[in-house]
C-alpha positions in Angstrom: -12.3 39.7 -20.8 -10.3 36.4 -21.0 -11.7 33.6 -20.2 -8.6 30.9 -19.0 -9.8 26.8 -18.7 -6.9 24.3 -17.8 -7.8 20.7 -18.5 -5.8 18.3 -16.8 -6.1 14.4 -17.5 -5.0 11.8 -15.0 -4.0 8.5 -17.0 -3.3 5.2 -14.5 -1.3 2.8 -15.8 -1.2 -0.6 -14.6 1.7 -1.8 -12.7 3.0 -5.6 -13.8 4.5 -7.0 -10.6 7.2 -9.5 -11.3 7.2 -12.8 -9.4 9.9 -10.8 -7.1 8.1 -8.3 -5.7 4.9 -10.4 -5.3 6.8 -12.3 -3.1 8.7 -9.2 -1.1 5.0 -7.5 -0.9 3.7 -10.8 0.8 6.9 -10.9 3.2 6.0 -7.4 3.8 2.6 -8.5 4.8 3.6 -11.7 6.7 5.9 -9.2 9.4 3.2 -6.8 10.0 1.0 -9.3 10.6 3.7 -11.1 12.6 4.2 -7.8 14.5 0.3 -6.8 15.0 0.1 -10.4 17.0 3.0 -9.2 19.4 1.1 -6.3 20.2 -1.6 -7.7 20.7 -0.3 -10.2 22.9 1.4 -7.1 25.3 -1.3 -4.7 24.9 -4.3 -7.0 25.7 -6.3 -6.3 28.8 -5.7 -8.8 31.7 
């Protein structure tokens, strides 16, 4: 009989963001945003 046990370890290492892609993610986030509004403002009920 033969008993088989995998272990498997998950490590998470913390990502530095550099000043540059703080400010691209918030870009990122300012368009969606931007276009959520213009949907809204087409899709709203009248």
């Amino acid at each position: 009989m033969t008993l088989n046990i995998f272990f498997l370890t998950i490590t998470f290492k913390r990502r530095v963001m550099d000043v540059e892609e703080i400010l691209h993610q918030e870009r990122i986030k300012q368009l969606l945003d931007e276009h959520k509004d213009r949907q809204f403002y087409y899709y709203r009920p009248m």
